[in-house]
N, C-alpha and C positions, 0 to 999 in steps of 0.2 A: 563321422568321427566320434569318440569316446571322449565321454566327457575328460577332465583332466586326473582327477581324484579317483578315476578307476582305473590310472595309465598304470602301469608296472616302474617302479624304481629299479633303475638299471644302472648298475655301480661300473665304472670305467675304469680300469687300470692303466697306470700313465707307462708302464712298461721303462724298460731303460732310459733314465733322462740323458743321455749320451745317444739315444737312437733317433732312429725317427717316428719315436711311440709320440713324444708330443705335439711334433706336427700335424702327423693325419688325425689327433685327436681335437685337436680345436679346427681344421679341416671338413672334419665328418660331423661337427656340431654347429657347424653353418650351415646346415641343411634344415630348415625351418620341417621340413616331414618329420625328422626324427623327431620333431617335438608331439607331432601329433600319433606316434606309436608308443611314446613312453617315458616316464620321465630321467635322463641322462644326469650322472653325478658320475665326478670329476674324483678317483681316488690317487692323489698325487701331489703336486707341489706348483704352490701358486706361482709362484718367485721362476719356477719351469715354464708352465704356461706363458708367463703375459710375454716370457722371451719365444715363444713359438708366436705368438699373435703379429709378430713380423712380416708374418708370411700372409694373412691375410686382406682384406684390403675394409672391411668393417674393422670396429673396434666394440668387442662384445663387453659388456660388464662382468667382473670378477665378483664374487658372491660366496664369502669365506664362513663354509659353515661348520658344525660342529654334529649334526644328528641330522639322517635324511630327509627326518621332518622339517627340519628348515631353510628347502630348498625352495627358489622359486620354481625351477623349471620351466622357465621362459625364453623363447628366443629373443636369439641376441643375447643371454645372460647364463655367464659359466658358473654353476652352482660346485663349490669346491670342499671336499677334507683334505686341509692337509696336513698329512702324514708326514713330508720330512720337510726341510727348509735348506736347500741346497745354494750356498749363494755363489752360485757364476754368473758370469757373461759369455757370449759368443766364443770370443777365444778358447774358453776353456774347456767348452763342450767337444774334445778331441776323441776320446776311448772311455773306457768304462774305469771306473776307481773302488774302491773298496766301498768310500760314500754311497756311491752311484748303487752297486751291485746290492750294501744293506736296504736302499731307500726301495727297488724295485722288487725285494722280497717284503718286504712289510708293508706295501701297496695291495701285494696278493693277498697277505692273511688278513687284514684288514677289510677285504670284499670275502674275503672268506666268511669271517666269523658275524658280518653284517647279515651276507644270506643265508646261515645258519640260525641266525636271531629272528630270521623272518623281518627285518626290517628294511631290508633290500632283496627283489622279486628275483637278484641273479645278476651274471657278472658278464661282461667282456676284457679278454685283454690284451693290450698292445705287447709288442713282442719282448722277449727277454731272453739273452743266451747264458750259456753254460760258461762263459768265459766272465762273464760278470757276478754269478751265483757263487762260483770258485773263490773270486776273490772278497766277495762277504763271509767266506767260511761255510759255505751253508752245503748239506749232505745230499740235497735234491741236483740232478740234472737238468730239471725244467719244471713248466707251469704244472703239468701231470702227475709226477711224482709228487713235489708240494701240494697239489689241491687233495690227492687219496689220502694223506698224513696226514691232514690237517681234518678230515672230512671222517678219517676212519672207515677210509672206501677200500675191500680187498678187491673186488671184482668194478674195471673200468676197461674202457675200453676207447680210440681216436675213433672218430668220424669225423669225415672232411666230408662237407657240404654244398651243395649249389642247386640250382632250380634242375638241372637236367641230370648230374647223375653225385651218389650220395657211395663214400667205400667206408666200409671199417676193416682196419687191421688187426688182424690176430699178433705178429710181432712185430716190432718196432723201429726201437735203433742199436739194433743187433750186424756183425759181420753178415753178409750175404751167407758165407759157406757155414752160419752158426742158424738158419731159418729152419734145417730138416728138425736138425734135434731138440730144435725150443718146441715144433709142431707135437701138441697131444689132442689125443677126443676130448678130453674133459676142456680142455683148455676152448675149443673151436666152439663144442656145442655153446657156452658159455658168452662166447663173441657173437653166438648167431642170437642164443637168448636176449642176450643185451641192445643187440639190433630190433630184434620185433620189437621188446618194452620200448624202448627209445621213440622207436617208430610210428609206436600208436600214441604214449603220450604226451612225446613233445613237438609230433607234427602232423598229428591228427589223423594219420591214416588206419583207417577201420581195418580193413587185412593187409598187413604188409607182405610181401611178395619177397623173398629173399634169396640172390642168387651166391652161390658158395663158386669160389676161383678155386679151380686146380693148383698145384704147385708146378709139374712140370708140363714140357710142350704134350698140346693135345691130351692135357689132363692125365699124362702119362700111358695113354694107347693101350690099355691093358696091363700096364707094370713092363711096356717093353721101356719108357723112357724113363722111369723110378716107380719106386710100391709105394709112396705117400698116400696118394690117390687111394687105393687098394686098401693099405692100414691103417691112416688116421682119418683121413680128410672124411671118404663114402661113411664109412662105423659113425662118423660123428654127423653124419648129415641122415642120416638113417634114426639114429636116435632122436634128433631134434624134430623128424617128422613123427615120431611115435609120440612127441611130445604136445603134437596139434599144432606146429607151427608151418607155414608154407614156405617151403624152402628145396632149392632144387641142385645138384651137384655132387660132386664137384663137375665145373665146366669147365671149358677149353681158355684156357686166359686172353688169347687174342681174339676171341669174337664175346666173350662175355659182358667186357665194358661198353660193347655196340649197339647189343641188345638192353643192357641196361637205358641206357642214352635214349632209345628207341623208347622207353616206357614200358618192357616187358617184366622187370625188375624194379623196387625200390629202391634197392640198394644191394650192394656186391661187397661181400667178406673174401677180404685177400687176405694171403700169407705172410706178405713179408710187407715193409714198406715202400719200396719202390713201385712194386708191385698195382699198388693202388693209386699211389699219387703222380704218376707220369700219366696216367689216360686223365685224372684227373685238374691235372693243373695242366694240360693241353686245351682241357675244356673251360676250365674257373678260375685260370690265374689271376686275375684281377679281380674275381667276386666271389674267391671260394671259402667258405668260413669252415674251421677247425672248430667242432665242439664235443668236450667229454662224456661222454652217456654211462651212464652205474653211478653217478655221484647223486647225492640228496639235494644238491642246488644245481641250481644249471648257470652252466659256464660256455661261452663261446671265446673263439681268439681270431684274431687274424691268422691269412696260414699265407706269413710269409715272417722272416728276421728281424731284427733291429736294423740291418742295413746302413751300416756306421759308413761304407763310403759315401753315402748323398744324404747321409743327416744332414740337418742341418743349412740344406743350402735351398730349400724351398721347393721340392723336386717330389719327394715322393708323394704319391697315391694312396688315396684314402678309402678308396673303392672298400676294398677287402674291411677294414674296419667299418664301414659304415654300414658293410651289411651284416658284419657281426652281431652290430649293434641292433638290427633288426630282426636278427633269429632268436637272438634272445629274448624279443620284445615279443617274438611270434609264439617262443616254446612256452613264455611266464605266460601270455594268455591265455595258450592252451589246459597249462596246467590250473588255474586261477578258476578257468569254465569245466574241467572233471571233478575239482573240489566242489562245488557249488551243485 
């Protein structure tokens, strides 16, 4: 174990206090391990918290601080900024409000502008939707689009995470029938580049191994099932290999996430978003962590909702956050031991 003082400050975001962000957060910080990967800080609202601690069956210490430097980081003890002062109770915590929607945007910029400062090693965060963003006025769709603005990130990219198999999407949250024409070379090589860097330095693998997904069935057969394959996808997986990276495609989409899983692959660059995330969350629904790669700080999330029907009523699962909290605790050390 590491000693305490070389743990990584790992900034928590409370995600919508109308969700069940604060649940699995004092959930996932009853696990006395996470004390010994890194130090946990609370960016959110006390007055939220101690009404989650309901659900627990300890009663941890609240620890109202002001600078990360003056956390304890102790189990049993929730080291807290807080950022808004929302006063409900139980009943009120129904849907998201305008309150609601500003407090969980200024929770992000806040773990933003910390691990920007270098004074927190990077972030996790509980979920937040677009129906609550809306209603604080705010121009972002979600945590991605506000961390590149805030970050002054042009080039990012999703990776969804888990011990057995790892995808990043080239697009996002686009129509299905809108995936051909968002597809360019520049755009793919780009996602593949971002996948190596990510690769080697936030999880320490020495040559990463990258598999590129076809777009259509059997990677298109020749251009008898579409030309993607043919004109964007091969050009841009040709270039990336001129570029010294090891990377192999485009492949057939139905056997590529198997061989992945297998270990032949580190990781698999899909097209679109479903794409990736149904082999994916077949396999890490409960453990698979969302995190940003191209950004200057490292960010993890859970990769699942707010899930406003079983807030609140003691139910959800904390899995997926708690191992956020530990990819982050894994990427800050890795990157802590390439500085050094």
């Amino acid at each position: 174990m590491k000693h305490s003082h070389t743990l990584p400050i790992i900034g928590i975001t409370m995600g919508d206090p109308v969700g069940i962000g604060p649940e699995i957060l004092v959930k996932a910080l009853n696990d006395p391990k996470i004390y010994a990967l890194c130090k946990p800080l609370i960016l959110g609202d006390s007055n939220i918290i101690k009404q989650a601690l309901k659900f627990l069956n300890g009663n941890p210490e609240i620890n109202i601080i002001h600078d990360p430097k003056q956390g304890k980081y102790l189990f049993n003890t929730l080291d807290i900024i807080d950022i808004s002062n929302i006063n409900m109770d139980g009943s009120d915590l129904s849907g998201p409000t305008i309150e609601t929607g500003i407090a969980m945007q200024d929770y992000i910029i806040k773990g933003i502008d910390l691990a920007l400062a270098n004074r927190i090693s990077g972030i996790a965060t509980c979920p937040i939707t677009k129906t609550a963003l809306k209603l604080a006025g705010s121009q972002f769709h979600g945590h991605t689009e506000l961390l590149a603005h805030q970050t002054m990130t042009e080039d990012y990219a999703m990776m969804l995470a888990g011990e057995k198999l790892k995808v990043v999407l080239v697009t996002i949250h686009i129509p299905l029938s809108q995936v051909s024409g968002h597809l360019t070379i520049k755009g793919i090589i780009e996602k593949i580049r971002l996948t190596h860097t990510s690769l080697k330095e936030r999880f320490n693998i020495t040559h990463p191994r990258i598999a590129v997904a076809g777009l259509n069935p059997h990677a298109g057969e020749a251009s008898m099932f579409g030309h993607e394959e043919e004109d964007i996808i091969a050009p841009a997986v040709r270039l990336a290999k001129d570029q010294g990276l090891e990377v192999l495609g485009p492949l057939p989409p139905d056997t590529v996430f198997y061989q992945a899983v297998k270990g032949r692959y580190d990781a698999v660059v899909c097209m679109y978003h479903d794409q990736g995330l149904i082999p994916f969350k077949l396999i890490h629904f409960k453990d698979g962590v969302n995190t940003t790669i191209g950004l200057p700080i490292i960010r993890t999330s859970v990769d699942h909702g707010t899930a406003y029907d079983i807030a609140w009523k003691g139910i959800a699962d904390a899995s997926s956050l708690t191992e956020a909290i530990k990819m982050a605790a894994f990427q800050a050390n890795n990157k802590m031991f390439q500085n050094n």
